[in-house]
ZAMARGU-4260 file (C-alpha; in steps of 0.2 Angstrom, whole numbers, plus 5000, padded with zeros to 4 digits):
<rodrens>
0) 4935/5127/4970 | 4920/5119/4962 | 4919/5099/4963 | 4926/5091/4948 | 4914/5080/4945
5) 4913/5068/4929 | 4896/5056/4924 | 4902/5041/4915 | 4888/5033/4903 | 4889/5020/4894
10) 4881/5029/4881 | 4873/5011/4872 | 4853/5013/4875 | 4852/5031/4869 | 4858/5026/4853
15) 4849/5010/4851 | 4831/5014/4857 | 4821/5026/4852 | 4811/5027/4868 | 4827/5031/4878
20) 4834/5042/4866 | 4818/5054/4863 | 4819/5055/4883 | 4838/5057/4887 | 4841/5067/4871
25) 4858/5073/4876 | 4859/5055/4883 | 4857/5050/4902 | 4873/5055/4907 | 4873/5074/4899
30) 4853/5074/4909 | 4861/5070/4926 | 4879/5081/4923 | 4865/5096/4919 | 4856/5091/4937
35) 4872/5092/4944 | 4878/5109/4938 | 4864/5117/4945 | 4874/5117/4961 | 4885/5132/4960
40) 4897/5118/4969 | 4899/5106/4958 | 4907/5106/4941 | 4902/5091/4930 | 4907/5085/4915
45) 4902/5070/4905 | 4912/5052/4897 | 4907/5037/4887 | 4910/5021/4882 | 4914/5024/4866
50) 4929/5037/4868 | 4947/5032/4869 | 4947/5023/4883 | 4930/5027/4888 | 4934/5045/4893
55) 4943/5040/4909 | 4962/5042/4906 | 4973/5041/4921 | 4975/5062/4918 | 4956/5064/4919
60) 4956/5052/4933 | 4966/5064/4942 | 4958/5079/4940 | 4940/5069/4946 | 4935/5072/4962
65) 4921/5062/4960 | 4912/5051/4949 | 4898/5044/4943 | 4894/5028/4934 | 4881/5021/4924
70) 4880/5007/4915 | 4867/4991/4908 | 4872/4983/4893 | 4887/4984/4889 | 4897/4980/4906
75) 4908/4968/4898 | 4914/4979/4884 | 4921/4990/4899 | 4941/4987/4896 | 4949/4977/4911
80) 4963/4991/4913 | 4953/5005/4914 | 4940/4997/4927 | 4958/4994/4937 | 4963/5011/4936
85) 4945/5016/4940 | 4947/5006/4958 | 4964/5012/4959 | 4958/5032/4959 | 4945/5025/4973
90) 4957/5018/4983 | 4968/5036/4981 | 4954/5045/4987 | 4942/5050/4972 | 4923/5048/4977
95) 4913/5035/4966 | 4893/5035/4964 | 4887/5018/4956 | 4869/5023/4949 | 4856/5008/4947
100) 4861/4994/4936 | 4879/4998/4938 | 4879/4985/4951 | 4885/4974/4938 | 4899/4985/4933
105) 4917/4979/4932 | 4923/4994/4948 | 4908/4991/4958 | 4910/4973/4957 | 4930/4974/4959
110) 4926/4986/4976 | 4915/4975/4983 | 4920/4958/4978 | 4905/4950/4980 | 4892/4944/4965
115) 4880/4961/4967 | 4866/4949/4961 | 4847/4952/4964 | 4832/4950/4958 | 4821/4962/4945
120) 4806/4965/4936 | 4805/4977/4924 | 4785/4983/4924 | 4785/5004/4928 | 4779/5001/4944
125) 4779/5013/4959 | 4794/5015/4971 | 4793/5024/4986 | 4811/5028/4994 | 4811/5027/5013
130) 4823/5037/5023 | 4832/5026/5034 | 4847/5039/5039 | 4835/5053/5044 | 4853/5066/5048
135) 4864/5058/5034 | 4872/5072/5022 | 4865/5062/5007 | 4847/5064/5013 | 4851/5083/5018
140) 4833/5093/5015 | 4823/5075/5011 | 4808/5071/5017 | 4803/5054/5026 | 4801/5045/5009
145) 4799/5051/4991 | 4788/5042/4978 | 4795/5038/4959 | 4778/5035/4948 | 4788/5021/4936
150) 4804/5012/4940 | 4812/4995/4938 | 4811/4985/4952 | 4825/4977/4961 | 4821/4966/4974
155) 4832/4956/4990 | 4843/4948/4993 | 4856/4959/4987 | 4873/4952/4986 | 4885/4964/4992
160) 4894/4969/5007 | 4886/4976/5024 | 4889/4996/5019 | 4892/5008/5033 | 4875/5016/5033
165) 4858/5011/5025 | 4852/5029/5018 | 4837/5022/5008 | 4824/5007/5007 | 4812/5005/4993
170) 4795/4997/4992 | 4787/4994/4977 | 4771/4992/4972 | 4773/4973/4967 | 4778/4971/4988
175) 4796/4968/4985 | 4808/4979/4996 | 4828/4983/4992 | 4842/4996/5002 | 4842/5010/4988
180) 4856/5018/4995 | 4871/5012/5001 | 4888/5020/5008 | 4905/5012/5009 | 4922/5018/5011
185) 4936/5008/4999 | 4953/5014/5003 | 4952/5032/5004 | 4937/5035/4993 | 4921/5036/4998
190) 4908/5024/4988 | 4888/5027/4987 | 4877/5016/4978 | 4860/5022/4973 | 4845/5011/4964
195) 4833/5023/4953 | 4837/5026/4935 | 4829/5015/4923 | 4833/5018/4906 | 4815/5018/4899
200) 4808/5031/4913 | 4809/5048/4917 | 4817/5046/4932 | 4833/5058/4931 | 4819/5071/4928
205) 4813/5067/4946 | 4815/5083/4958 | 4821/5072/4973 | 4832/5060/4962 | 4842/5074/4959
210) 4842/5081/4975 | 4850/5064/4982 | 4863/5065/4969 | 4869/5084/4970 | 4872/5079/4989
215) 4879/5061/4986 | 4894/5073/4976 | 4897/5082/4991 | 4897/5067/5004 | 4908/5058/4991
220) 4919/5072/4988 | 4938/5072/4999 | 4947/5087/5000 | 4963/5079/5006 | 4978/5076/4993
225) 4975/5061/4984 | 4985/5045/4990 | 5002/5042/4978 | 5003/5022/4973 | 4987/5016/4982
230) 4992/4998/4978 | 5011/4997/4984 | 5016/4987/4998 | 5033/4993/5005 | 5049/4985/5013
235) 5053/4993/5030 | 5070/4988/5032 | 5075/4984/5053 | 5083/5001/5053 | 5069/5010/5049
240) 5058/5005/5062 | 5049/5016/5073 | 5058/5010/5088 | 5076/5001/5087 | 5074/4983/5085
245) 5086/4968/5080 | 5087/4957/5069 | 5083/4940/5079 | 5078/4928/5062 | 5082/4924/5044
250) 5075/4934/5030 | 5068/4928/5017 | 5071/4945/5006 | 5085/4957/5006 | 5080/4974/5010
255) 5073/4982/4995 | 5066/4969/4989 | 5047/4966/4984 | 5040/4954/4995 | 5021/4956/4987
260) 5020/4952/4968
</rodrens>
């Protein structure tokens, strides 16, 4: 079975700038869910920020095997509940790739609970990508660096988490450095985060951008059964212990009770 894939967009530029909109006519999500369906592999579909609640319903949620998000301007309009039950899939097992200035977003934020702040510059400037995980699935068929003509820079420090594996480094032609592709693992969902995709640029055009995310879908992709109430916190009463214990001391709940609220 293919990988149920869906490429979230916030859908805002594409309707708001005629510079974006004459170069993602189908809009940047529809250009990267095309990239994507040239796998065989993968099946990918597309959701907005502008459909009932933003195309991410807890059924379509559960048919994702992984997801892409990206987002800019309009972060904050992104519905609290819906950014919840984003991380909630995550934790259940769906994969989740956060594409350039989603680092701001509500999930990514929420996943990595730290400020995601760096610093930027927005000029068209050259960015090389360095390979820094030369046997990592993500990088599969890569060269030892791949160059994007005009890109946005971000620079350090980056405020997130230490991720399990450093995939890419960027240099830009201003002299400013940043880690371009980060893993992480959140629950049971597997978390990448990759940097290119200016609005204003061409750069979901870009052979090797594309490349990076066909195989991010697969890495993030798990084929075990997804995890039932990620967020529950259970009881075990005495007699359910995996060896016989007693009970030496008082309780402050009965069993069955919640003890997390």
């Amino acid at each position: 079975m293919a990988i149920r894939t869906v490429v979230w967009g916030e859908n805002v530029h594409e309707q708001t700038n005629k510079i974006v909109s004459d170069l993602y006519p189908k809009g940047m999500h529809g250009c990267i869910a095309d990239a994507l369906n040239e796998d065989d592999a993968i099946s990918a579909t597309t959701a907005t920020l502008q459909e009932d609640d933003h195309g991410l319903t807890v059924e379509r949620l559960a048919e994702t095997d992984v997801l892409l998000w990206w987002g800019h301007a309009a972060h904050g309009d992104v519905k609290d509940e819906v950014a919840e039950r984003v991380c909630e899939a995550v934790w259940a097992g769906m994969g989740l790739i956060f594409l350039h200035s989603a680092h701001f977003s509500k999930p990514f934020k929420r996943l990595m609970g730290t400020p995601c702040n760096l610093s930027w510059r927005e000029a068209g400037e050259r960015e090389r990508l360095w390979l820094t995980s030369r046997n990592h699935p993500i990088a599969a068929g890569m060269g030892n660096s791949f160059e994007i003509e005009h890109e946005e820079m971000y620079g350090e420090p980056f405020g997130v988490p230490e991720p399990l594996e450093t995939v890419f480094v960027s240099w830009f032609q201003g002299g400013e450095v940043f880690r371009s592709g980060l893993t992480y693992k959140r629950g049971a969902g597997n978390v990448f985060y990759f940097r290119p995709g200016h609005e204003t640029y061409p750069t979901y055009y870009n052979d090797d951008v594309r490349r990076v995310l066909k195989n991010a879908v697969h890495w993030a992709h798990n084929p075990a059964p997804r995890l039932v109430d990620p967020t529950v916190a259970p009881n075990v009463p005495v007699e359910d212990a995996p060896e016989q214990i007693e009970e030496r001391g008082p309780r402050l709940h009965q069993d069955g009770e919640e003890g997390f609220r």
